[in-house]
N, C-alpha and C positions, 0 to 999 in steps of 0.2 A: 504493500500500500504506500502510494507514492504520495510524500503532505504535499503538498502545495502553499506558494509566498504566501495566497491570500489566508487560508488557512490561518497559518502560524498569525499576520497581522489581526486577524479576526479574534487569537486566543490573547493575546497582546493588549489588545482595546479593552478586552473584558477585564485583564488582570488590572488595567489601571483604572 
């Protein structure tokens, strides 16, 4: 399972 940039940005937003 291949993450993807948006992904990671999307888990990113959440954590801040």
């Amino acid at each position: 399972m291949l993450i993807q940039p948006y992904f990671i940005m999307f888990v990113i937003n959440n954590l801040v």
